[in-house]
Structure formats: structure tokens, C-alpha cells
C-alpha positions, 0 to 999 in steps of 0.5 A, spaced: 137 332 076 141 327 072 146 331 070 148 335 077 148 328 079 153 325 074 157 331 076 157 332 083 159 325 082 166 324 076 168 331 080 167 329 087 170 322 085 175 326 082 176 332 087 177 327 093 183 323 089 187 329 088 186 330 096 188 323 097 196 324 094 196 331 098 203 333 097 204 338 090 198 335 086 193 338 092 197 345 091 197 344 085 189 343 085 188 349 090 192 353 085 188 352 080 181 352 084 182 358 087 184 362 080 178 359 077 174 363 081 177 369 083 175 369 075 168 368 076 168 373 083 171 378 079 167 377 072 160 378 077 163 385 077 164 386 071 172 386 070 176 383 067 182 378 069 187 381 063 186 388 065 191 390 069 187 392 076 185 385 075 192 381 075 193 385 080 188 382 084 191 376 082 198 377 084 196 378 090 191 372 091 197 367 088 201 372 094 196 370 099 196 363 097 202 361 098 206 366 102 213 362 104 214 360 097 216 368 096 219 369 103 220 365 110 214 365 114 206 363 113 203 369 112 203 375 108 207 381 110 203 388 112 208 393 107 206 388 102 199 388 102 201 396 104 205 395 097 198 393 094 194 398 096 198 403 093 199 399 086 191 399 086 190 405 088 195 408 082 192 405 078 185 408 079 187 415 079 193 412 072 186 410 068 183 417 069 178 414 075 176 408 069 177 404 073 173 406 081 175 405 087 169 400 088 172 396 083 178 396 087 176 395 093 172 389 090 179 386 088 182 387 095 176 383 098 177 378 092 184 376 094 182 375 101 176 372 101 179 366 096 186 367 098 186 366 105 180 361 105 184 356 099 191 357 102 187 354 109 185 349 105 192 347 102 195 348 109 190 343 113 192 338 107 199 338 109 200 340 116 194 336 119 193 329 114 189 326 110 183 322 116 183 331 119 182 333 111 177 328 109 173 329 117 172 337 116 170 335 107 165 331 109 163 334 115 161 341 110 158 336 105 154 333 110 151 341 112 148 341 104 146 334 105 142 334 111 140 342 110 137 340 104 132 334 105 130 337 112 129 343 109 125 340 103 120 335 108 120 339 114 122 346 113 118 351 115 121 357 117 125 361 112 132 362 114 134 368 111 129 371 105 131 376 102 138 373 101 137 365 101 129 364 099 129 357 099 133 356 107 130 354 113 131 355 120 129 347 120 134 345 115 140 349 117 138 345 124 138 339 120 145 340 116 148 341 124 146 335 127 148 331 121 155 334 121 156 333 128 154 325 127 159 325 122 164 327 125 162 323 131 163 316 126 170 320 124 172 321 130 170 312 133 173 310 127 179 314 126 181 316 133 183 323 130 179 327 135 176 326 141 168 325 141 167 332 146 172 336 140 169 332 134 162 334 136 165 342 137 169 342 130 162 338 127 158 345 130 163 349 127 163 346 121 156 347 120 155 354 122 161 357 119 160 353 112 153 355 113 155 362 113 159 362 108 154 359 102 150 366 106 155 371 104 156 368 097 149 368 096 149 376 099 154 377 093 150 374 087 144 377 089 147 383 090 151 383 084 144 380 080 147 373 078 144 366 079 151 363 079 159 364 080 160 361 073 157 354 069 164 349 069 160 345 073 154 342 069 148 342 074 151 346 079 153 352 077 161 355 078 168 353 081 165 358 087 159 355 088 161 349 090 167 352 094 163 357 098 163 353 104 169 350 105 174 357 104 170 359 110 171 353 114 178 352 113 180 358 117 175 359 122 177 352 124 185 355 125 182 360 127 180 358 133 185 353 134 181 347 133 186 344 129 
């Protein structure tokens, strides 16, 4: 416990400077973040960055990241992601079905899965501020907080068992509630949203966030791995901690919250 604590708190503290200068330095940290666990996704499977289905992978995370850096435009072109395809395709059939399709249809979901998850996240930063950012941050991490001790005193009813063990019904209510009080304090202090859109984005948070620590967990206990990586003392992979907020991110967009 003392090591995930001192952790959670050197990188949090860490985490939450960068996301204070914004500009080049959270891209670059975005960068960084998604390419670590893309690595830890594809090695759950078994495949290896440096091969090449795997840095093609890669190339199109990067791709979905950061698309107008490549062209004008925010998002991904259709014939690129068609190009894609084709190149993860040919490579199957050039290594003489070494590499399966479900491998590549694995690498296919790994760039989208973390590419448009990090990219919202980097695109929130820049076009809504710092006060909407640190809302919707603190707003996942109050989900954890309030899931986990509702759950650890009052928790009953199990959530999910066969892919989450350990959820409950009553925590996941616990995490919604506080969530939607946090962003209710966010929005009296910093006026950035009203009080009826904050509660909406609260619950949005909440449920996406949660739902994204259910899917991960599915992937893990598919693959039978207890955790994306170990780069994080006490707390398992880059992934694990990021589980939440590559959903949330553009679920919130999607819907137009923003």
C-alpha cells in the first residue's frame, strides 16, 4: 500500500504539472502515453512492437493521434485507414500466415482503441482550457475514489463477476455520486459549466469511465493477464491507469458535451 500510495502521488503530482503547461509539453506527454501502452496492449498478445505488423500498428496509432499534423484536417482520412488495412493484410499473407489475422485484427483495434481515446485527450487540453481538463481528471478519478470505498464498506451486490470480481453495483453508484459532486464544486468554483450541464457531464463521466475500466479488465481476462505492464509500482501499466479516461475523453466530445 505504501509503495502505490507514493506512487499514485510522485506521478499524479507529476502528470497533473505537465497537464498545467499544456501546449508542446502535454502532447508530448500524450505521445509518450499512448506509445507505452500501445506496447503493453500489443505484448498482452504476444506480439512484438519491432516486428513489422507491430510498427505498423504503430504508425497508424501516431497517425490517429495526431492527424493534422499529416494533413489539414482533425481526423483520419477513410482511404488511409483503407491503405491500412491493406498493408496489415499483405502482411499476413507476405509472412505465410505467421502472423494471423486475428493478430491483425488485434493491432487494428489497438490503434483505435488508444489512438482516438489519447488524441481526445490532447484535443480537450488545447481547444477547451486547463479549469474543463482538470474537471473531467478529477471528475474519472473521483469515479475510482468513491467506487472503491463504497464498495470496500458497503458493497454487496457484485457488478459484473465474471469479468470484474471485486465491483459492486453499490460502488459503481458510490463512484456516480461522487463525481457528479465534483464537478457540481468545479462548476461553483470556476463557472466553467452550469450546475444542470455539470451534473450531466458528472454522470457521463462516471459511466463512461466506468465502462472503460470494464473493457480493459475484459482484455486482461481474456488474454489472462493481471496487469497492462509494471512501470508503475503498486499500480500495474501505463493502460491501467489510463483505462478511464481514453473512453471518457471521447464519449464527452461525442456527445457534444464540450
Amino acid at each position: 500500500m505504501k509503495t502505490r500510495v507514493i506512487t499514485g502521488v510522485l506521478g499524479g503530482a507529476g502528470f497533473l504539472l505537465v497537464v498545467y503547461q499544456g501546449g508542446i509539453w502535454f502532447t508530448a506527454l500524450v505521445f509518450f502515453l499512448a506509445t507505452l501502452a500501445y506496447y503493453e496492449l500489443i505484448r498482452m498478445n504476444h506480439i512484438r512492437l519491432m516486428d513489422w505488423h507491430g510498427l505498423t500498428g504503430l504508425v497508424l496509432l501516431w497517425l490517429l493521434l495526431f492527424p493534422d499534423l499529416v494533413w489539414s484536417g482533425n481526423t483520419l482520412r477513410g482511404d488511409v485507414i483503407f491503405l491500412f488495412i491493406l498493408l496489415l493484410l499483405f502482411i499476413t499473407v507476405a509472412s505465410k500466415n505467421r502472423v494471423e489475422y486475428q493478430h491483425i485484427a488485434y493491432l487494428f483495434f489497438s490503434a483505435f482503441y488508444l489512438g482516438i481515446g489519447f488524441h481526445f485527450m490532447n484535443e480537450t487540453r488545447m481547444a477547451n482550457g486547463l479549469a474543463v481538463m482538470l474537471s473531467i481528471l478529477f471528475g474519472t478519478w473521483a469515479t475510482d475514489t468513491g467506487a472503491y470505498f463504497v464498495g470496500k464498506y458497503r458493497g454487496r451486490t457484485k457488478l459484473w463477476p465474471s469479468i470484474s470480481p471485486n465491483k459492486t453495483i453499490e460502488g459503481s453508484l458510490g463512484g456516480i455520486i461522487l463525481t457528479m459532486v465534483t464537478m457540481l464544486i468545479f462548476s461553483l468554483v470556476t463557472g466553467t459549466f452550469t450546475i444542470p450541464h455539470a451534473l450531466l457531464i458528472g454522470l457521463v463521466i462516471s459511466v463512461s469511465g466506468q465502462i472503460g475500466d470494464l473493457m480493459e479488465s475484459a482484455i486482461k481476462r481474456t488474454l489472462n493477464v493481471k496487469d497492462s505492464g509494471a512501470i508503475l509500482p503498486g499500480h500495474g501499466g501505463m493502460l491501467d491507469r489510463f483505462d478511464s479516461l481514453i473512453i471518457v475523453f471521447p464519449v464527452l466530445h461525442l456527445l457534444q458535451l464540450l
